[in-house]
C-alpha positions in Angstrom: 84.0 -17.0 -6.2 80.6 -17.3 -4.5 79.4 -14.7 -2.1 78.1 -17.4 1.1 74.5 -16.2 2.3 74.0 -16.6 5.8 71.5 -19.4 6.3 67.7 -18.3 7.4 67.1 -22.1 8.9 69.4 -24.2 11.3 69.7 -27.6 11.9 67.0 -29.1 13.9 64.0 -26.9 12.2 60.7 -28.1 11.7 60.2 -26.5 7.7 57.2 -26.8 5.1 58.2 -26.6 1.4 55.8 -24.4 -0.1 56.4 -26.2 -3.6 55.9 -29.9 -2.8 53.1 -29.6 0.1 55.5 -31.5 2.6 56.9 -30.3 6.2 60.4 -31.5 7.3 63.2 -31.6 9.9 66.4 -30.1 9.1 69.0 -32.1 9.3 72.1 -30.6 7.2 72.7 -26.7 6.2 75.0 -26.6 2.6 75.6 -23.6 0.0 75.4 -24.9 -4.0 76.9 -22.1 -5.9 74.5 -19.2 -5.2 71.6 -21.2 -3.4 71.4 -22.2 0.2 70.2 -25.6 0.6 69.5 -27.7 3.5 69.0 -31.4 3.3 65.9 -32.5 5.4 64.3 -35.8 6.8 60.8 -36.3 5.6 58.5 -38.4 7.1 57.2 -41.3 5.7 54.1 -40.8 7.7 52.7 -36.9 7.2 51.6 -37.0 10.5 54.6 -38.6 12.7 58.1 -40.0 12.6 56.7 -43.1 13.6 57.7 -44.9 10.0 60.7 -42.7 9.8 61.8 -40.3 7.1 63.7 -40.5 4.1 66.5 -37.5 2.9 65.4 -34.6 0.7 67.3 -31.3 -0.6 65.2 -28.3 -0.7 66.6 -24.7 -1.7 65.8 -22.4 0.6 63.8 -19.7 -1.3 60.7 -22.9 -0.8 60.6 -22.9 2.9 58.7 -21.3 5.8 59.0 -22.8 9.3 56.2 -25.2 9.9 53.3 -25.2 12.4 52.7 -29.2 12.4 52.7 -29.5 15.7 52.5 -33.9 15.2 56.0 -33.5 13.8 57.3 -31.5 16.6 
């Protein structure tokens, strides 16, 4: 049995991935095995949610909450 980590993120966070150079909003908060991992809409635009996003899961040793204040 796994020992569940309380999350450091919650839904609704505006998150940079350190790794892949891309911010996101997070949209679902999930424990595989020993990792917490948070699935998050990335936009197709950078800059806005004006194309929309598309679903990524990051592990949450990658993130720091994001300054992009466009995406806000």
């Amino acid at each position: 049995m796994y020992t569940v980590k309380a999350p450091r993120f919650s839904i609704g966070d505006l998150v940079f991935n350190r790794i892949t150079n891309e911010h996101g909003k997070i949209r679902r908060v999930y424990q595989k095995k020993k990792e917490v991992m948070y699935q998050v809409s990335v936009p197709a635009d950078r800059e806005s949610w004006n194309l929309g996003g598309y679903p990524s899961d990051w592990e949450e040793d990658r993130l720091e909450l994001s300054s992009n204040e466009h995406l806000k």
